[in-house]
N, C-alpha and C positions, 0 to 999 in steps of 0.2 A: 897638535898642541905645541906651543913654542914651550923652546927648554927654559928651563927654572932659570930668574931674572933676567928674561930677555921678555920682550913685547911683539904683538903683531903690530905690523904697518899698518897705518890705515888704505884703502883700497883708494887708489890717486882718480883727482878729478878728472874724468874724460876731456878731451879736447872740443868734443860739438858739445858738453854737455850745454853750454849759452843757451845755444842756436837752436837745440831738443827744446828747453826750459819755457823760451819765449814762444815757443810754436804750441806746443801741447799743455802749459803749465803744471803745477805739482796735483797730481793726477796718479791714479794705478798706471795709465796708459803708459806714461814716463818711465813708473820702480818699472814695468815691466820691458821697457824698451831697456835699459839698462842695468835689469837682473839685478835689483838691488831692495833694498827695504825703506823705509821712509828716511829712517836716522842719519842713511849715508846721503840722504838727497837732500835733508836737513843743513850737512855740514856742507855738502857742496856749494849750497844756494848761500850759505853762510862766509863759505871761500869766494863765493863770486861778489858777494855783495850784498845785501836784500834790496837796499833801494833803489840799485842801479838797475839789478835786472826785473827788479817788479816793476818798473817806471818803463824799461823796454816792453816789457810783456803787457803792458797797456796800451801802446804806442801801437804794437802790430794788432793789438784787439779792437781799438780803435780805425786803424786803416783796413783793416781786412773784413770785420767782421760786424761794425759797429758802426758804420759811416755816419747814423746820426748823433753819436755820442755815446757814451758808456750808458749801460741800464744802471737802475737805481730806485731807492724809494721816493721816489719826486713824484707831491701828489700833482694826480692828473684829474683834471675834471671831467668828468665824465658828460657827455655829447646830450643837449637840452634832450627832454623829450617831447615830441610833436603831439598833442591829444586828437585825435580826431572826434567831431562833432555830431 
């Protein structure tokens, strides 16, 4: 318990936390790689930026994982059906 008016620090943004962020996104897998709760991963992603690192974390989901585009609700028409006679 910190002494009377004095403050806890908040617990400083890791160095890989980018490079975690972009790989794994906001995820348990992440609080749990860096033993933390969401709120601290909240302000992290908040000190890093949100739209710089959401726009990378699309970029590697798209190069890595995604090749033909992001998924999405984009209607697909579903393949004729052939009747046989």
């Amino acid at each position: 318990m910190p002494v009377a008016g004095t403050f806890k620090p908040y617990r400083p943004k890791p160095s890989t936390f980018r490079e975690a962020y972009i790989r794994m996104g906001f995820s348990d897998e992440l609080r749990e790689h860096f033993g933390t709760n969401y709120r601290i991963l909240r302000r992290w992603v908040d000190e890093e930026g949100y739209q710089e690192i959401h726009a990378a974390r699309r970029d590697y989901l798209t190069r890595t994982r995604w090749p033909n585009g992001a998924p999405g609700n984009r209607k697909r028409r579903a393949a004729p059906q052939i009747r046989h006679v």
